[in-house]
C-alpha positions in Angstrom: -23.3 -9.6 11.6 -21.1 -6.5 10.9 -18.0 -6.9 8.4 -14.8 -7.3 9.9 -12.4 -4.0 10.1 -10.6 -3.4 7.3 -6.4 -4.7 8.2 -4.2 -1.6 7.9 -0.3 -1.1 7.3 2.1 1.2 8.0 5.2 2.1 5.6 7.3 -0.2 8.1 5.5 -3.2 7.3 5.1 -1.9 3.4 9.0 -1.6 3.4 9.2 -5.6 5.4 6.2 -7.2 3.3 6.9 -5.9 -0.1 10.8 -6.1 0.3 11.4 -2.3 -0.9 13.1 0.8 0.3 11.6 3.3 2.6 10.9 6.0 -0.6 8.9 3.1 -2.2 7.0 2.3 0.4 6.2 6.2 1.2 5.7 6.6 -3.0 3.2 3.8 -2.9 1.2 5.5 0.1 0.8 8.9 -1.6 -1.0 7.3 -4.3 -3.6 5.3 -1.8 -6.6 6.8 0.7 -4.8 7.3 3.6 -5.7 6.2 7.2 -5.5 8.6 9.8 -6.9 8.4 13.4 -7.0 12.0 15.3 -4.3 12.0 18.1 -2.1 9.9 16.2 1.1 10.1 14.2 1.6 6.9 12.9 -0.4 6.8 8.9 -1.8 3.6 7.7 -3.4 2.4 4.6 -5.7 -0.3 4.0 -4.0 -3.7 3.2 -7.0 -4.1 0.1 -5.5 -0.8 -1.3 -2.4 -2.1 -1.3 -3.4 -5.2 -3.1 -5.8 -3.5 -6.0 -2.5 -1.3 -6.7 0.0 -4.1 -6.9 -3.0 -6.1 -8.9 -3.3 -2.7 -11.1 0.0 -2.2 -11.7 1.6 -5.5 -13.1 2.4 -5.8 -16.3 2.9 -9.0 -18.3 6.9 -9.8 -18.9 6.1 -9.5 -23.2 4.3 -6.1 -22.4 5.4 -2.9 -24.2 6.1 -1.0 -21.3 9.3 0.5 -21.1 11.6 0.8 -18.0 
């Protein structure tokens, strides 16, 4: 049995699932492997990629971090 192919996204749905702007979405894609099939514009990234670097980047509400 082969593993199922990976589910990719696009900065459209990054912008409609994540409920960001357009710069976000394209910020968050710069920093992730990109998806790119010869012959075609349209970029994608893995939806796992996604999730590791929301996962990697929250921070707990009593955290240090600064904004």
């Amino acid at each position: 049995m082969t593993e199922p192919l990976p589910k990719l996204v696009d900065c459209r749905r990054l912008m409609a699932e994540l409920h960001v702007s357009r710069s976000v979405a394209e910020t968050l894609m710069r920093r992730l492997p990109l998806v790119v099939f010869e012959d075609v514009r349209k970029i994608f990234v893995k939806r796992s990629d996604v999730a590791a670097l929301v996962a990697a980047s929250t921070v707990a509400k009593d955290s240090s971090r600064v904004l």
